[in-house]
C-alpha positions in Angstrom: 91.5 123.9 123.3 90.1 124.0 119.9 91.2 120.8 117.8 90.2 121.2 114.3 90.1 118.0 112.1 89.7 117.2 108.6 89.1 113.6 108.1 89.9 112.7 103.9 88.1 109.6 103.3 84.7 108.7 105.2 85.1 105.2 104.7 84.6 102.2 107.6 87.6 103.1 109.0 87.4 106.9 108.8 84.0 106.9 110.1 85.0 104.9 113.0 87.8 107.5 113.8 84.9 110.2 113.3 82.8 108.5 116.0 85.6 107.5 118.3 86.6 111.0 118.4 82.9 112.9 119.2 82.0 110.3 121.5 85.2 111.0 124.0 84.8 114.4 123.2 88.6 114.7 121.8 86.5 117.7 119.2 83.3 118.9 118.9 81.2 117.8 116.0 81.4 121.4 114.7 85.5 121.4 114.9 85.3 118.6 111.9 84.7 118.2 108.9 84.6 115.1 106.6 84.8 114.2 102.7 83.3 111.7 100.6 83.0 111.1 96.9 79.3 110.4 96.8 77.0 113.7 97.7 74.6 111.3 99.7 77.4 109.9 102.0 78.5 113.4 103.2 75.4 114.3 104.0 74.6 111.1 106.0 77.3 111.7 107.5 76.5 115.0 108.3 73.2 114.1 109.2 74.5 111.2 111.6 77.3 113.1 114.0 76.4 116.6 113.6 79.9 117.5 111.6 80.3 119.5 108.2 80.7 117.4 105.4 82.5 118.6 101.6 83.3 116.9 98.6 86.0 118.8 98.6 89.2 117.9 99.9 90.7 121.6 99.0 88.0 123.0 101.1 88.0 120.3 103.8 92.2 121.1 105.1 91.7 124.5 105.1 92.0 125.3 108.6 92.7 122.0 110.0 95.3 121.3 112.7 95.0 117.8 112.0 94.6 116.2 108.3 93.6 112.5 108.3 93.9 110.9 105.2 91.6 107.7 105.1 91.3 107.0 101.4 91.6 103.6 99.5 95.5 103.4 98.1 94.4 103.5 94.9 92.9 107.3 95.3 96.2 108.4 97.1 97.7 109.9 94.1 94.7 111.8 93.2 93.8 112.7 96.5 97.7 114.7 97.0 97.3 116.2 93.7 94.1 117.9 95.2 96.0 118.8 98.9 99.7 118.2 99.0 100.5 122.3 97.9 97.7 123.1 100.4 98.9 122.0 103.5 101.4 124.0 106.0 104.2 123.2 108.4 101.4 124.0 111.2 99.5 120.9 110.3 100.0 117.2 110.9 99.5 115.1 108.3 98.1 111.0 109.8 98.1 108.7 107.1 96.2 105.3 107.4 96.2 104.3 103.9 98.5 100.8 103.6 101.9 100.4 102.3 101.9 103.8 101.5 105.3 105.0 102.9 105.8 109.0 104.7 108.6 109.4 102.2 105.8 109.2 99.2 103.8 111.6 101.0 106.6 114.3 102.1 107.6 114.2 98.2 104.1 115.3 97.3 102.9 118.0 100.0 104.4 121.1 100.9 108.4 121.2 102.4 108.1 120.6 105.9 104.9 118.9 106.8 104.9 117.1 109.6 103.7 113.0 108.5 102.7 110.3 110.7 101.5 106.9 108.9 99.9 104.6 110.7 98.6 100.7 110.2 95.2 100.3 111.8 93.1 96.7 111.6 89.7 95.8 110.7 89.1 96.1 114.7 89.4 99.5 114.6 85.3 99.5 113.7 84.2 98.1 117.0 87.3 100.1 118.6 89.0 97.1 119.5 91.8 97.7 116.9 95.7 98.0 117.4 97.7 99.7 115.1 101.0 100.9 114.7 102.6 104.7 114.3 105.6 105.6 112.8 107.0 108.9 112.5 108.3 111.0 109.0 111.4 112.8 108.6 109.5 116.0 109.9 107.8 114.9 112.3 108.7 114.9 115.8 107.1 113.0 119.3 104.7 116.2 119.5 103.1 115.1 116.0 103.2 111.3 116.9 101.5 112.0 120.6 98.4 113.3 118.6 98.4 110.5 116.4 98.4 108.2 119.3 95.7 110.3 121.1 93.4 109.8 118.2 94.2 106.3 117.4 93.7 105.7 121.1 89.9 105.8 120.3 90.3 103.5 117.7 92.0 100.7 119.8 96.2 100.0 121.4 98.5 101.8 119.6 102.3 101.1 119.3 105.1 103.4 118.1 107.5 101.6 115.9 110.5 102.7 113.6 109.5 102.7 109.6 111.3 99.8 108.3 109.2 97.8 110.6 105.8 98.8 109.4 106.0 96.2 107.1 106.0 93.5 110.1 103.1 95.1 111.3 101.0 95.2 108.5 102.5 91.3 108.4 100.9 90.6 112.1 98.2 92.8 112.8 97.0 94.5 109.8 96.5 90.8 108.2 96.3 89.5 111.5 92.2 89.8 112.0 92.2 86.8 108.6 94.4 84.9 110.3 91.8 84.8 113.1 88.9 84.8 110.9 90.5 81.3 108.8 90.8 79.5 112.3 88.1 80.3 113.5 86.3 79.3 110.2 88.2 76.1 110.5 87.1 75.5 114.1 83.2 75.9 113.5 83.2 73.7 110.7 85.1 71.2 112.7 82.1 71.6 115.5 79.9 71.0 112.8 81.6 67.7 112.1 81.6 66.5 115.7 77.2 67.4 115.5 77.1 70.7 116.7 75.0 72.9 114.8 76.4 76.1 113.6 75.0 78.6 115.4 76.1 76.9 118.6 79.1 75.8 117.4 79.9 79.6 115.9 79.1 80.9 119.5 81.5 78.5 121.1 84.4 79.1 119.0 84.2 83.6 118.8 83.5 83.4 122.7 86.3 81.2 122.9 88.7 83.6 121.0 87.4 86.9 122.4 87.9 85.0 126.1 91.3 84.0 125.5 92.3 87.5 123.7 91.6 89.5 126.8 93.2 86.9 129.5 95.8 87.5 127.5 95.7 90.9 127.3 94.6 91.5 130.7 95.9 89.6 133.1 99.4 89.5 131.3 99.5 86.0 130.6 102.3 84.7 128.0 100.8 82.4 126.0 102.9 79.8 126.4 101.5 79.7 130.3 97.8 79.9 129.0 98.7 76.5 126.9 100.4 75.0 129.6 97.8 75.6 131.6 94.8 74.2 129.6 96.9 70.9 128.8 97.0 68.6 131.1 99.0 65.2 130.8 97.2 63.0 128.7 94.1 64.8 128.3 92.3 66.2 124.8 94.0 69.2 124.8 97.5 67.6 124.2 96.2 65.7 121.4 94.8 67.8 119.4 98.0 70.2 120.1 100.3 67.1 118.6 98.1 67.5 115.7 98.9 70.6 114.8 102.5 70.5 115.9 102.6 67.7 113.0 100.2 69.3 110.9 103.2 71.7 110.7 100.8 74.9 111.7 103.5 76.6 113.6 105.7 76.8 110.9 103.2 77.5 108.5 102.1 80.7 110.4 105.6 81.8 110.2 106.0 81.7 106.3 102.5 83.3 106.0 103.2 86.4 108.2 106.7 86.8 106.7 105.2 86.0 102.9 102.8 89.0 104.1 106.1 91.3 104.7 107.4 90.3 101.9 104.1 91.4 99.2 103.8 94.9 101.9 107.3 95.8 100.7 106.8 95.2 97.3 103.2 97.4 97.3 105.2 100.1 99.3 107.7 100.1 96.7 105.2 100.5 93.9 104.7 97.2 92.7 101.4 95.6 92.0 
């Protein structure tokens, strides 16, 4: 089956799709093409996996069964002024720029595109990323399987309802920072207690990519894993009454939901 793609935007995230994509052999390197704004990228890119590279987007969706669009938000506008006649009810449109709602889209492409937006992670470069799919008004579990089949190579994908892309840009779009400040926290607080940094550093990401996949893997809620790793009067359950009066709980809850809250008001144009 022939799968042509025409990835807009050959940034970190679109290159990693690129990759992910030739190296399960979803397409052939010669069933792609890519765009860039700088003439030396394309051709890197070009030079790197084999594909066709354009710095046009015009050119590039011509064709294409599939139209990822993988630019910063702030070239969205100009990027639909360039494509959004172009494209056909044949195509499928996957967005992965943020806050950047389908409805915005539809009302700038031809009637009848089909538009799938998704929220990948920073993850999504070492393939380990999670993002979440939602589905436009024309758009219909056909167009939103091959979104999930490409995102697949990117990470775990998860189909949500609209309104609740917001949340997800809250938990896991964020998310990797979240991760990132406590482990910061963590290696300086090795550092305190003697260790030196690079030991310390390896301590603390082993520790985080460990716990990640029991959780992931053997199912574990992490309410067990805690349980589990405190036992009665040990280190573990002082340092957890710590935080519990530290208040870190409830701070994690006003962050993620202060994170909603500023991904609404980008969606709804407001800077």
């Amino acid at each position: 089956m022939s799968r042509k793609v025409a990835i807009l935007g050959a940034g970190k995230i679109g290159e990693s799709l690129l990759a992910g994509l030739l190296s399960s052999e979803w397409c052939a390197p010669d069933e792609v093409v890519v765009t860039g704004r700088r003439e030396e990228r394309v051709r890197e890119l070009e030079e790197r996996y084999g594909v066709r590279g354009t710095l046009s987007n015009a050119e590039a969706v011509h064709g294409a069964s599939l139209v990822v669009i993988a630019v910063k938000p702030q070239d969205f506008e100009t990027l639909l002024g360039e494509v959004g006649g172009l494209l056909t009810e044949e195509q499928t449109v996957l967005s992965v720029a943020a806050a950047i709602p389908t409805a915005h889209i539809e009302a700038r492409v031809a009637p009848g595109v089909p538009v799938v937006r998704a929220m990948p992670n920073a993850p999504a470069l070492v393939h380990e990323g999670m993002a979440g799919v939602c589905a436009g008004a024309h758009a219909g579990d056909e167009h939103l399987a091959v979104a999930e089949e490409v995102l697949s190579h990117l990470g775990a994908v998860a189909r949500v309802p609209e309104p609740y892309m917001d949340a997800v840009t809250a938990v896991s779009g964020s998310g990797p920072a979240y991760f990132a400040l406590l482990a910061e926290a963590m290696i300086e607080a090795g550092i305190l207690l003697g260790l030196g940094r690079e030991t310390s550093t390896q301590l603390v990401v082993q520790t985080m990519l460990g716990t990640a996949k029991l959780l992931r893997d053997e199912g574990i809620h992490p309410v067990e894993l805690r349980e589990a790793v405190t036992s009665p009067g040990g280190t573990t359950i002082q340092a957890i009454r710590e935080l519990e009066q530290a208040g870190v709980r409830a701070a994690f809850l006003n962050a993620i939901q202060a994170a909603m809250v500023r991904s609404r008001e980008l969606a709804s144009g407001q800077m």
